[in-house]
CHARMM internal coordinates of N, CA and C (Angstrom, degrees):
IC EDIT
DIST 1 N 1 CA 1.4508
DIST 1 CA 1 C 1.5339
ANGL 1 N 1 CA 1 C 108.72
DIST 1 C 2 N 1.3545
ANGL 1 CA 1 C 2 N 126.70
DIHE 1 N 1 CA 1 C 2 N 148.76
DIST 2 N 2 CA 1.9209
ANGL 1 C 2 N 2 CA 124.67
DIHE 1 CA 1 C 2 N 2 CA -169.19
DIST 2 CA 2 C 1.5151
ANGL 2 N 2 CA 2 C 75.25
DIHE 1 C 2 N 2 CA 2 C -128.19
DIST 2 C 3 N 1.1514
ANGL 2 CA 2 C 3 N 98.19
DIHE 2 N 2 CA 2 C 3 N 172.31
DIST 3 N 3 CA 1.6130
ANGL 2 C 3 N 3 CA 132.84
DIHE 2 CA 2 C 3 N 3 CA -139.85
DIST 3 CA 3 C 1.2376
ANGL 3 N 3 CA 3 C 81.13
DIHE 2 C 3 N 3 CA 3 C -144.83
DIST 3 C 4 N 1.5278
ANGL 3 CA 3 C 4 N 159.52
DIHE 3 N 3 CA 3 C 4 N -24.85
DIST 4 N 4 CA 1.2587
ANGL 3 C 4 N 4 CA 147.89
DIHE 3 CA 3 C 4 N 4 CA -174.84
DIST 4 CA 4 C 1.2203
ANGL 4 N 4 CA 4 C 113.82
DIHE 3 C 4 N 4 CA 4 C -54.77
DIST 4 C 5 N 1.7913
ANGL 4 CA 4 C 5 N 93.28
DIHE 4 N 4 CA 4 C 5 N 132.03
DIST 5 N 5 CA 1.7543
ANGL 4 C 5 N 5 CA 119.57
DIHE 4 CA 4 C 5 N 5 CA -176.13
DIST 5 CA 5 C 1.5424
ANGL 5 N 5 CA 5 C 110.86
DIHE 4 C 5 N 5 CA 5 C -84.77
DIST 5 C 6 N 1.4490
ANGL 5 CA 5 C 6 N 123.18
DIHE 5 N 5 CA 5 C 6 N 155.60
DIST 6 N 6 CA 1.6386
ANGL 5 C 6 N 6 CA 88.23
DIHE 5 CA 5 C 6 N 6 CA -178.53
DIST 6 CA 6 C 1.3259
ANGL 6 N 6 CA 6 C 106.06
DIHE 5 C 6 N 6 CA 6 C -87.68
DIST 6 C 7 N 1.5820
ANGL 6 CA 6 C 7 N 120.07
DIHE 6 N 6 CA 6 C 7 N -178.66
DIST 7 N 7 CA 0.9399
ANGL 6 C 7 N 7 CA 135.01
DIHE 6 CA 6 C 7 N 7 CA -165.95
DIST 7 CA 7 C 1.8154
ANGL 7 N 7 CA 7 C 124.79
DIHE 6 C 7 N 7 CA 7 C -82.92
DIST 7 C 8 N 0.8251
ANGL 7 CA 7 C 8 N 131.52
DIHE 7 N 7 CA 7 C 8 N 78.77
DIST 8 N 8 CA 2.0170
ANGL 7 C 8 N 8 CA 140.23
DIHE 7 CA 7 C 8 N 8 CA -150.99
DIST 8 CA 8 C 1.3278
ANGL 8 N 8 CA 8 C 95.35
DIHE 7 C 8 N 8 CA 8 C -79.28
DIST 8 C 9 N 1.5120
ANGL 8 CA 8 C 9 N 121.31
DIHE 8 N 8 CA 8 C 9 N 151.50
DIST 9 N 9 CA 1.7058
ANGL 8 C 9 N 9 CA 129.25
DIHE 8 CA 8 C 9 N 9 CA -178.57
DIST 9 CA 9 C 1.3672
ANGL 9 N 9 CA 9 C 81.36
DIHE 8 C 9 N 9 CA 9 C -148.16
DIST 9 C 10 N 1.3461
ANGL 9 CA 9 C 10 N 80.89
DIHE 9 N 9 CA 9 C 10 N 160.49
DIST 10 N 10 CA 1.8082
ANGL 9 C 10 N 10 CA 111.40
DIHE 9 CA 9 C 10 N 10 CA 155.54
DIST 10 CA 10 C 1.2077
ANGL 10 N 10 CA 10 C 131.24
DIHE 9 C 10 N 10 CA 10 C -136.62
DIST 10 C 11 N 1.1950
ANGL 10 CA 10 C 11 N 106.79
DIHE 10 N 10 CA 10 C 11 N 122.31
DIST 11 N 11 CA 1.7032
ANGL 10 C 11 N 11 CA 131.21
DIHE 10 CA 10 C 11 N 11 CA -169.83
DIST 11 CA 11 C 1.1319
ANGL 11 N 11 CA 11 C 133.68
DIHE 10 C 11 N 11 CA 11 C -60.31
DIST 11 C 12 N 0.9348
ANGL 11 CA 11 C 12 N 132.02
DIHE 11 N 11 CA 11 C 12 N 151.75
DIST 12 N 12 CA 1.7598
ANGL 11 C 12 N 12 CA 144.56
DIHE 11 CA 11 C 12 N 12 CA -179.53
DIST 12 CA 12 C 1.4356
ANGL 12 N 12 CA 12 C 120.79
DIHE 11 C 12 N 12 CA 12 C -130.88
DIST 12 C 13 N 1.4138
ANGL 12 CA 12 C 13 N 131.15
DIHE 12 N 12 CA 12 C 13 N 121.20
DIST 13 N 13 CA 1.2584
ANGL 12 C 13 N 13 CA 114.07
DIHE 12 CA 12 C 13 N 13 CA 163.02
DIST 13 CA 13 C 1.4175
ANGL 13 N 13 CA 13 C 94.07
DIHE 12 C 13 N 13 CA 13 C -117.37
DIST 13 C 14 N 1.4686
ANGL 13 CA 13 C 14 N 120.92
DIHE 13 N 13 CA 13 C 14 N 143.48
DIST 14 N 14 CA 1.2688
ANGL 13 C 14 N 14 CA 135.39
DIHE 13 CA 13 C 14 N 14 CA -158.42
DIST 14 CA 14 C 1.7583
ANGL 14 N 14 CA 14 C 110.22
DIHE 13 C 14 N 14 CA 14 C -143.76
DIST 14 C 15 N 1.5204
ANGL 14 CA 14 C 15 N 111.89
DIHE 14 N 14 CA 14 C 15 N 98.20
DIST 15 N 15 CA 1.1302
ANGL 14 C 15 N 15 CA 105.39
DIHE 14 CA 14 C 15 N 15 CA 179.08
DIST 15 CA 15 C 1.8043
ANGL 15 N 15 CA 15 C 114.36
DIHE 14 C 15 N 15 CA 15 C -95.70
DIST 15 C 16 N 1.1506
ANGL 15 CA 15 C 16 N 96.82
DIHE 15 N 15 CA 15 C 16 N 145.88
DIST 16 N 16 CA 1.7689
ANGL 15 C 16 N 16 CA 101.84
DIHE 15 CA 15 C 16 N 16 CA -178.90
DIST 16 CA 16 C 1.6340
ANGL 16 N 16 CA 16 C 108.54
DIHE 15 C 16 N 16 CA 16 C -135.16
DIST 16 C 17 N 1.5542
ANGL 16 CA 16 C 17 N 85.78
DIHE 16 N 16 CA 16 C 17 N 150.68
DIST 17 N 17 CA 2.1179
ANGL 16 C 17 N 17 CA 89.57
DIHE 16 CA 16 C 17 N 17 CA -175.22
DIST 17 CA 17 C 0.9248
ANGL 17 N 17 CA 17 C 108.68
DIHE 16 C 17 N 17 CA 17 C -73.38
DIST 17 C 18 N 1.3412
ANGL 17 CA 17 C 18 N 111.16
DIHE 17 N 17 CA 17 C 18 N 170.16
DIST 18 N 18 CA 1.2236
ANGL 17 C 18 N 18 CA 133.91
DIHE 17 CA 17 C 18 N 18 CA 144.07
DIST 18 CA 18 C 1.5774
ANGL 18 N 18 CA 18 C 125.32
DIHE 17 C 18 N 18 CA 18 C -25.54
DIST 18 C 19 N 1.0242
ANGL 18 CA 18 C 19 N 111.41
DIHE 18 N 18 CA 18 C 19 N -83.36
DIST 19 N 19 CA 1.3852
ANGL 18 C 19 N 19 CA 134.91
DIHE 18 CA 18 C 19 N 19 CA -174.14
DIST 19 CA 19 C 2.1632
ANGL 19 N 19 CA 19 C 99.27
DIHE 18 C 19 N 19 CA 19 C -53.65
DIST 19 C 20 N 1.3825
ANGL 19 CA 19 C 20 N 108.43
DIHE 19 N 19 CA 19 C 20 N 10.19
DIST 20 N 20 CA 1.6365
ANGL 19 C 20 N 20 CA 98.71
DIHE 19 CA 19 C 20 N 20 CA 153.81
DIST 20 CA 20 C 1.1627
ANGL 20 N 20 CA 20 C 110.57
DIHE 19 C 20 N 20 CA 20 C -95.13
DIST 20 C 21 N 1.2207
ANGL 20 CA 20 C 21 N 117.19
DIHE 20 N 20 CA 20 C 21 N 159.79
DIST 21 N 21 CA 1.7802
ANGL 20 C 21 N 21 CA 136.64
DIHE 20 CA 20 C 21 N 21 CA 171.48
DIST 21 CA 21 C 1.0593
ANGL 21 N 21 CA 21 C 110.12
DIHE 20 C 21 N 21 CA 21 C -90.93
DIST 21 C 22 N 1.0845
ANGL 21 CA 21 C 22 N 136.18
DIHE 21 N 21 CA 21 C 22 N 137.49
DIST 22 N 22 CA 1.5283
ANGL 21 C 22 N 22 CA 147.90
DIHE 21 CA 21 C 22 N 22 CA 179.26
DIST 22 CA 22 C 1.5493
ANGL 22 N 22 CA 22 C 106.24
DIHE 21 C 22 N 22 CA 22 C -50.27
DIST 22 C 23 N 1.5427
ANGL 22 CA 22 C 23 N 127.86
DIHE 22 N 22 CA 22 C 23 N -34.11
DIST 23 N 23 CA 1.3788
ANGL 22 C 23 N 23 CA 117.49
DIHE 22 CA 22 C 23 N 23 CA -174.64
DIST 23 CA 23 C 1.3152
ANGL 23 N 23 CA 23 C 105.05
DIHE 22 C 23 N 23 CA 23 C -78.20
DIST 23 C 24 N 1.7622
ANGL 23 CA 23 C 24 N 120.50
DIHE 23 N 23 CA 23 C 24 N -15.76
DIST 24 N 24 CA 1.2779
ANGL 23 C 24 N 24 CA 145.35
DIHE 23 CA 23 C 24 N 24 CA 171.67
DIST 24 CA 24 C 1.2731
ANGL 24 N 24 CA 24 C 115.04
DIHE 23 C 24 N 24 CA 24 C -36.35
DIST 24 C 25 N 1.5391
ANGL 24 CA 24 C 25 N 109.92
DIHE 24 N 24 CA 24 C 25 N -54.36
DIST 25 N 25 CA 1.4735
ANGL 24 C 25 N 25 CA 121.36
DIHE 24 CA 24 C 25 N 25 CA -142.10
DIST 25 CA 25 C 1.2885
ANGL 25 N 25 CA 25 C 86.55
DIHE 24 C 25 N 25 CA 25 C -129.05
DIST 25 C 26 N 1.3430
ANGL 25 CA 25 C 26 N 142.71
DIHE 25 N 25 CA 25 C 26 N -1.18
DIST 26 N 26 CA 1.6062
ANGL 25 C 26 N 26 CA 148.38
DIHE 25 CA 25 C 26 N 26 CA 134.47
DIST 26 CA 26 C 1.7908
ANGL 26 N 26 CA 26 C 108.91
DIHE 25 C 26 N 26 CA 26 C -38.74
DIST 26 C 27 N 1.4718
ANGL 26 CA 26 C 27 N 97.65
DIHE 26 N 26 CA 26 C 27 N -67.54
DIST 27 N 27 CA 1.6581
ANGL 26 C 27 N 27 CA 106.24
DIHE 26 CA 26 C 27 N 27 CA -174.66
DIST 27 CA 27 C 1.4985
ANGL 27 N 27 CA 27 C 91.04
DIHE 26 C 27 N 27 CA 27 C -62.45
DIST 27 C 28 N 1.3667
ANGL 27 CA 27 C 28 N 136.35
DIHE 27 N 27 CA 27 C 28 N -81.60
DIST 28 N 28 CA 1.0551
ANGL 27 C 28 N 28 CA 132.90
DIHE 27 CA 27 C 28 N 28 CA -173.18
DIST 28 CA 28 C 1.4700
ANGL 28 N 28 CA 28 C 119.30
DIHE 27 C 28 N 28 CA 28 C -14.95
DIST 28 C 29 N 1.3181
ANGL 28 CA 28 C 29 N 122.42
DIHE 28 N 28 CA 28 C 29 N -61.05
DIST 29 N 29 CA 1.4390
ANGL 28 C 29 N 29 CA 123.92
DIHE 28 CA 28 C 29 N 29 CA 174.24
DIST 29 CA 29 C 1.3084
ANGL 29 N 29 CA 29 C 117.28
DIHE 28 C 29 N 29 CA 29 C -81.46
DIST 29 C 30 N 1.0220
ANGL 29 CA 29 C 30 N 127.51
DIHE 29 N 29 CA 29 C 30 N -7.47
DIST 30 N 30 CA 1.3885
ANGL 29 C 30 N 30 CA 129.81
DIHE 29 CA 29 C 30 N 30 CA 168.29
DIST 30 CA 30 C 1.4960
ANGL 30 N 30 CA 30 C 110.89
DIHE 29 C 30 N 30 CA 30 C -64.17
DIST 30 C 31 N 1.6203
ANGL 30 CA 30 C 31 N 101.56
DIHE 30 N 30 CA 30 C 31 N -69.55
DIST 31 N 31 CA 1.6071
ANGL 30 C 31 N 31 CA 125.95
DIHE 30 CA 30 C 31 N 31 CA 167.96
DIST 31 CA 31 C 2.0146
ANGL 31 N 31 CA 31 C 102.64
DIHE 30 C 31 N 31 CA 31 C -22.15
DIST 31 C 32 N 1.4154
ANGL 31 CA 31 C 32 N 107.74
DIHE 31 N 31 CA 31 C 32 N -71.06
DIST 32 N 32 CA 1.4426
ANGL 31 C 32 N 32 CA 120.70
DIHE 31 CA 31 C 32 N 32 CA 178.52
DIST 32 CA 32 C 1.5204
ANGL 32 N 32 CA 32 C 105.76
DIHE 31 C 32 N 32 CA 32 C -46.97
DIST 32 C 33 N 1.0134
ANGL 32 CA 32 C 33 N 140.67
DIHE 32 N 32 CA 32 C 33 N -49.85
DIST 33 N 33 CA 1.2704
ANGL 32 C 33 N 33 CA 169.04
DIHE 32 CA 32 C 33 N 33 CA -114.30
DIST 33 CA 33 C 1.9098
ANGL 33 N 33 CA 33 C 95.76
DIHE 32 C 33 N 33 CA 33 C -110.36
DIST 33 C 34 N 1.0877
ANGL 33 CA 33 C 34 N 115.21
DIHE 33 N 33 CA 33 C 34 N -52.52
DIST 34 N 34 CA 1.7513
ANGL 33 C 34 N 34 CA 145.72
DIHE 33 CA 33 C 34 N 34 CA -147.78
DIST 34 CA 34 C 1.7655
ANGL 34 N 34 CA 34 C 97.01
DIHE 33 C 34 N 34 CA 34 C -97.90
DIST 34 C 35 N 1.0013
ANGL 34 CA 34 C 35 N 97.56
DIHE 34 N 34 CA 34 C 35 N -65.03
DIST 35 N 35 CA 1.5851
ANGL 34 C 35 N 35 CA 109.87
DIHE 34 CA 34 C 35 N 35 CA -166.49
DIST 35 CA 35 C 1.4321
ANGL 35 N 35 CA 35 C 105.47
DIHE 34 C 35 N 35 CA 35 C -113.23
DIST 35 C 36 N 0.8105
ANGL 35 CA 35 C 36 N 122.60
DIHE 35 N 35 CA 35 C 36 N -1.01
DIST 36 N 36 CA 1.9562
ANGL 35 C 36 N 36 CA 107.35
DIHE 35 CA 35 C 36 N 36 CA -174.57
DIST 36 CA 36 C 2.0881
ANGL 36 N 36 CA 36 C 92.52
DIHE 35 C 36 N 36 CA 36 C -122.91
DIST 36 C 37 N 0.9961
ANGL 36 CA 36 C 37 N 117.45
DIHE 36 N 36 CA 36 C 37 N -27.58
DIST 37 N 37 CA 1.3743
ANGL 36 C 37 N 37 CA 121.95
DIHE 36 CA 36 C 37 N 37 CA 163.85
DIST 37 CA 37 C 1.7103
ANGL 37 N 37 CA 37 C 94.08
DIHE 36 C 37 N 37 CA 37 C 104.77
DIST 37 C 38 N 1.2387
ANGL 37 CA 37 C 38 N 133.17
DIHE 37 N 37 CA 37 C 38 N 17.79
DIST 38 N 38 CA 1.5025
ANGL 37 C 38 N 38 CA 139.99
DIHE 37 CA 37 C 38 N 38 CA -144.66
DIST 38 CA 38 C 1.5358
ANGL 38 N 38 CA 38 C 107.56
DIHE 37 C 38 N 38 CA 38 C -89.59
DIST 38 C 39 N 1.0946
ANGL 38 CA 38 C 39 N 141.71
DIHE 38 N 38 CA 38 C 39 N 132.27
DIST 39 N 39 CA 1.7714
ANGL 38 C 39 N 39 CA 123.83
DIHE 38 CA 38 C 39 N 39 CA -168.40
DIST 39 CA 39 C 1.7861
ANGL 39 N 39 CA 39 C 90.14
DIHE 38 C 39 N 39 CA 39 C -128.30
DIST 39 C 40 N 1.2924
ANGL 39 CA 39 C 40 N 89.38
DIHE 39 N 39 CA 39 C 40 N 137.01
DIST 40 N 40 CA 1.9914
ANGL 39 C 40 N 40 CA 87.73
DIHE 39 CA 39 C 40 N 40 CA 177.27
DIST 40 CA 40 C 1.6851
ANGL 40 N 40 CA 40 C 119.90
DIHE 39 C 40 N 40 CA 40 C -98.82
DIST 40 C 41 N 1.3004
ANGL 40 CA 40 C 41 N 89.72
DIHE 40 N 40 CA 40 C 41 N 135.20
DIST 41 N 41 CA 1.8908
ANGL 40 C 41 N 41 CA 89.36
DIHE 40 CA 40 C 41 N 41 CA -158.49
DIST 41 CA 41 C 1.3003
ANGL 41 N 41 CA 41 C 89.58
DIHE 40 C 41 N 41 CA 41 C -116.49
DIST 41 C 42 N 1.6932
ANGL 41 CA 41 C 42 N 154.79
DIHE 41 N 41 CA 41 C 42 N 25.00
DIST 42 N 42 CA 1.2627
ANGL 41 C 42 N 42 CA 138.14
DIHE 41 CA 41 C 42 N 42 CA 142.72
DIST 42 CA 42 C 1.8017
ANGL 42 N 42 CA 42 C 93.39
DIHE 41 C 42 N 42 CA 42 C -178.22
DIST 42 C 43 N 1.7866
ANGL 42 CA 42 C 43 N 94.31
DIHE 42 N 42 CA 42 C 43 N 141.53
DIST 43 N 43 CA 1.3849
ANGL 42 C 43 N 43 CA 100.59
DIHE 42 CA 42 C 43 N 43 CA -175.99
DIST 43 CA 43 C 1.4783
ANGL 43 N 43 CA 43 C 108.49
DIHE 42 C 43 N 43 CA 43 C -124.54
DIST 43 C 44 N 1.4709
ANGL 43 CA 43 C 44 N 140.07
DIHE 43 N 43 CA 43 C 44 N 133.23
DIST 44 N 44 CA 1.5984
ANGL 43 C 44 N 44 CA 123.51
DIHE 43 CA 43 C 44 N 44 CA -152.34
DIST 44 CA 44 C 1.3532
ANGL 44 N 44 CA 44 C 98.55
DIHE 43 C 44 N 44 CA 44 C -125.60
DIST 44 C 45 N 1.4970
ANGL 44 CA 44 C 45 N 153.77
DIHE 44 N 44 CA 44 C 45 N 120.72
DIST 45 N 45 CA 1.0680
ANGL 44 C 45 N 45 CA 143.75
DIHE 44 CA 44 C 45 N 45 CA -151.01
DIST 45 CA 45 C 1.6245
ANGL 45 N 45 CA 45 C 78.25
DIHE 44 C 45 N 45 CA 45 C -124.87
DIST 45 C 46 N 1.4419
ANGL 45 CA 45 C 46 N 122.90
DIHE 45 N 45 CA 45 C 46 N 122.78
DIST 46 N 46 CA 1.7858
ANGL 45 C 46 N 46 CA 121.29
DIHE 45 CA 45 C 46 N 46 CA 140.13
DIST 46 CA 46 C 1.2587
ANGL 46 N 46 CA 46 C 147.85
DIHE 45 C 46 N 46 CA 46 C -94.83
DIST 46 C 47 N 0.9921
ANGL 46 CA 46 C 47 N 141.18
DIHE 46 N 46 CA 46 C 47 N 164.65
DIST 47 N 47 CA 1.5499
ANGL 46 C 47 N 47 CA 141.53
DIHE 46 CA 46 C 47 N 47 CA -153.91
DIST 47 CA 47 C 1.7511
ANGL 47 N 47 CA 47 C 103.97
DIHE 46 C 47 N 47 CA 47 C -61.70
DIST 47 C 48 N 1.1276
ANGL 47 CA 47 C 48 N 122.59
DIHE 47 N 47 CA 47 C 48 N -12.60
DIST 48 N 48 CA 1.2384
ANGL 47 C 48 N 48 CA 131.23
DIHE 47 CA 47 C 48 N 48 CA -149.12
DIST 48 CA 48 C 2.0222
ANGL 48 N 48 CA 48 C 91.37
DIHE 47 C 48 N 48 CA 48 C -118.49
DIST 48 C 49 N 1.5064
ANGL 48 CA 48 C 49 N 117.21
DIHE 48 N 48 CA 48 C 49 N 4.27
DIST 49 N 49 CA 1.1759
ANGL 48 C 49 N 49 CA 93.27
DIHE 48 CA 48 C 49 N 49 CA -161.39
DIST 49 CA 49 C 1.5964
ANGL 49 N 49 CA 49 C 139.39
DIHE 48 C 49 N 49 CA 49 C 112.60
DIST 49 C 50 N 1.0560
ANGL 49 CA 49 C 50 N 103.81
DIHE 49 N 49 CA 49 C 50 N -71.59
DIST 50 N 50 CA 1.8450
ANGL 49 C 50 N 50 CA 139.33
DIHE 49 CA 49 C 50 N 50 CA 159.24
DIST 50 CA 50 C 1.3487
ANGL 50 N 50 CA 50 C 103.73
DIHE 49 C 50 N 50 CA 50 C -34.63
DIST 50 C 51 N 1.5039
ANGL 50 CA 50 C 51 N 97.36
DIHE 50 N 50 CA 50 C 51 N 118.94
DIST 51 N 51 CA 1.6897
ANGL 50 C 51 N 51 CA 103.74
DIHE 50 CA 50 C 51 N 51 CA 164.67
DIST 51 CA 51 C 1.4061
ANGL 51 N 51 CA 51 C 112.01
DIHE 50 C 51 N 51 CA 51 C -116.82
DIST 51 C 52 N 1.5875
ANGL 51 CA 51 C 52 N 120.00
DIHE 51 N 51 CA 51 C 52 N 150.87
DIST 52 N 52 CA 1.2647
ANGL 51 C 52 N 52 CA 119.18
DIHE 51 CA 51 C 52 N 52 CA 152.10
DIST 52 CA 52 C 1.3777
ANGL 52 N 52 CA 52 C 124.22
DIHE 51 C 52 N 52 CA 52 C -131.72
DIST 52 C 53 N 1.7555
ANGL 52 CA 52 C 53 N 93.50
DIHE 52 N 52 CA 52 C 53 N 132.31
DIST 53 N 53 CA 1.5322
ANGL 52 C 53 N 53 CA 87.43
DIHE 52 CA 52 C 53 N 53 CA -172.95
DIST 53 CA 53 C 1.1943
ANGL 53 N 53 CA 53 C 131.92
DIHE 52 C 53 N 53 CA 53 C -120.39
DIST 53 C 54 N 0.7596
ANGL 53 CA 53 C 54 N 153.10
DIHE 53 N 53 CA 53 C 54 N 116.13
DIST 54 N 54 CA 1.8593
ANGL 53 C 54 N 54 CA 164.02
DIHE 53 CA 53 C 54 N 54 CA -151.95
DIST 54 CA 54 C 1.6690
ANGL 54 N 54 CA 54 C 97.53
DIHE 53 C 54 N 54 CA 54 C -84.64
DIST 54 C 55 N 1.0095
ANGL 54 CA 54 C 55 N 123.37
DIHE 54 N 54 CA 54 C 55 N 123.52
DIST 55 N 55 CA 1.5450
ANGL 54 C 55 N 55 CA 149.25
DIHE 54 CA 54 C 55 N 55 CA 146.74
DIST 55 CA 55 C 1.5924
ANGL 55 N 55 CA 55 C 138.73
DIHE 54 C 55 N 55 CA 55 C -145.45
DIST 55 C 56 N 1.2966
ANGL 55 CA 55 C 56 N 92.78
DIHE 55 N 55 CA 55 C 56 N 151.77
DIST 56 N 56 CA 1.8811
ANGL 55 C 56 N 56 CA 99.08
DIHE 55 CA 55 C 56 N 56 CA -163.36
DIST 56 CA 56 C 1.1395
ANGL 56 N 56 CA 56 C 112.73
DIHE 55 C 56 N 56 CA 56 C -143.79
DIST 56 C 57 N 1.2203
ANGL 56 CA 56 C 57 N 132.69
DIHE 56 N 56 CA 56 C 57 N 147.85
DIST 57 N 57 CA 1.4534
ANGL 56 C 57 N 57 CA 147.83
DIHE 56 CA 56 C 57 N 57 CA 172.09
DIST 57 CA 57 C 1.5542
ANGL 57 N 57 CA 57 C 112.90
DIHE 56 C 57 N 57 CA 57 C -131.72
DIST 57 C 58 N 1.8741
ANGL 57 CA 57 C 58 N 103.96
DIHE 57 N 57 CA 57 C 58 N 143.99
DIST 58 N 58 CA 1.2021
ANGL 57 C 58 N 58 CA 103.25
DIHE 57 CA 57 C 58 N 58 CA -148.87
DIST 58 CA 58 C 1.8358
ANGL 58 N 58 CA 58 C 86.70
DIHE 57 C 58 N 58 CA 58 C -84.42
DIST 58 C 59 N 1.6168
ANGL 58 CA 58 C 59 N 103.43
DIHE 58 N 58 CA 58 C 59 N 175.75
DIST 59 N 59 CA 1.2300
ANGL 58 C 59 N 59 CA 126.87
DIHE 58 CA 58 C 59 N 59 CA -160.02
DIST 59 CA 59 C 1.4324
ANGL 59 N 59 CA 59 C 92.73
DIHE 58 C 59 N 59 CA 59 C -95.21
DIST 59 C 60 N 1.4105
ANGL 59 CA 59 C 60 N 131.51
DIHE 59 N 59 CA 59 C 60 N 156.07
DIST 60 N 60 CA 1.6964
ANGL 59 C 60 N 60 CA 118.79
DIHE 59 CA 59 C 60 N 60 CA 173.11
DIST 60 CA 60 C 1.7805
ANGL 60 N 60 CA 60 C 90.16
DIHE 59 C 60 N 60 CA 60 C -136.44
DIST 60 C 61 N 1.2030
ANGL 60 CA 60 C 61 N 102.67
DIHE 60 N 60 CA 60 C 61 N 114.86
DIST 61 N 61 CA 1.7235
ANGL 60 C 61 N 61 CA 110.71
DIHE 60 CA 60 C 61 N 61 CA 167.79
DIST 61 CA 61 C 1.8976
ANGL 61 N 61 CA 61 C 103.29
DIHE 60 C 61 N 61 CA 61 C -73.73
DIST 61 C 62 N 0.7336
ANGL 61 CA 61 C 62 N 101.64
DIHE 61 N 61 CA 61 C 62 N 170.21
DIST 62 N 62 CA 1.4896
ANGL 61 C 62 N 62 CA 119.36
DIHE 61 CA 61 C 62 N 62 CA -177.70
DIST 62 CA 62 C 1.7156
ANGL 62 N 62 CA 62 C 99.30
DIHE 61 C 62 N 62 CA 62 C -132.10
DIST 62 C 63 N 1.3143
ANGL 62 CA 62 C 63 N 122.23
DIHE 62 N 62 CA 62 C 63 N 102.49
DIST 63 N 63 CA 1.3856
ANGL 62 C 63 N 63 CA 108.95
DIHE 62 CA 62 C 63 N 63 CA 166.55
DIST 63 CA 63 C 1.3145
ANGL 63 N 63 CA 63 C 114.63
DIHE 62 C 63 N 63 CA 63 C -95.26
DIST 63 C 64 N 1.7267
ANGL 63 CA 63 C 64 N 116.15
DIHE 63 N 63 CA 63 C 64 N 138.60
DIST 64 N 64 CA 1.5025
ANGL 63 C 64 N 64 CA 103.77
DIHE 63 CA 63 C 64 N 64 CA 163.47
DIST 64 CA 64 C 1.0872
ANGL 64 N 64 CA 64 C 125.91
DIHE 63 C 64 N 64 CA 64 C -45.40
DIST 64 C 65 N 1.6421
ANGL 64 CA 64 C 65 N 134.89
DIHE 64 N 64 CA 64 C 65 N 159.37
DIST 65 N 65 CA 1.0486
ANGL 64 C 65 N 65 CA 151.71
DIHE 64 CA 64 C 65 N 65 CA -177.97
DIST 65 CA 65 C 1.8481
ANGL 65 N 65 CA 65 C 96.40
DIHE 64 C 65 N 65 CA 65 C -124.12
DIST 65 C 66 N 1.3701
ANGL 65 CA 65 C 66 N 91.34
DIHE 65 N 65 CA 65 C 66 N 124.93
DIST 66 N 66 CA 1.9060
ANGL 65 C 66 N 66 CA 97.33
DIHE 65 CA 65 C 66 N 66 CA 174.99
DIST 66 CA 66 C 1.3041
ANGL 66 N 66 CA 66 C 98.98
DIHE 65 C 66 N 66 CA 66 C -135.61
END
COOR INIT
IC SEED 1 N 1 CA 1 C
IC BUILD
């Protein structure tokens, strides 16, 4: 039998202009991606340009140890 808790994240919705470049918003999520531990789970491109992007990284509990 496992004892596993489920797994909790925390979310981001992240809007970005227009006026970025795709290699733009590459580094950008990479950067997030690299150092913030952030994984992207949906990217929304609109007619206007405008992206929004959803990313999350999981939560880490610390349980005491006795």
């Amino acid at each position: 039998m496992s004892l596993r808790t489920p797994v909790e994240y925390e979310e981001q919705k992240v809007r970005l202009p227009a006026d970025l470049s795709r290699n733009a918003v590459r580094r950008l999520l990479t950067d997030r991606a690299e150092y913030g531990g952030w994984e992207l789970v949906r990217l929304r491109r609109y007619r206007d340009g405008t992206r929004d992007v959803w990313v999350r990284r999981k939560i880490i509990r610390v349980r005491p140890t006795i």
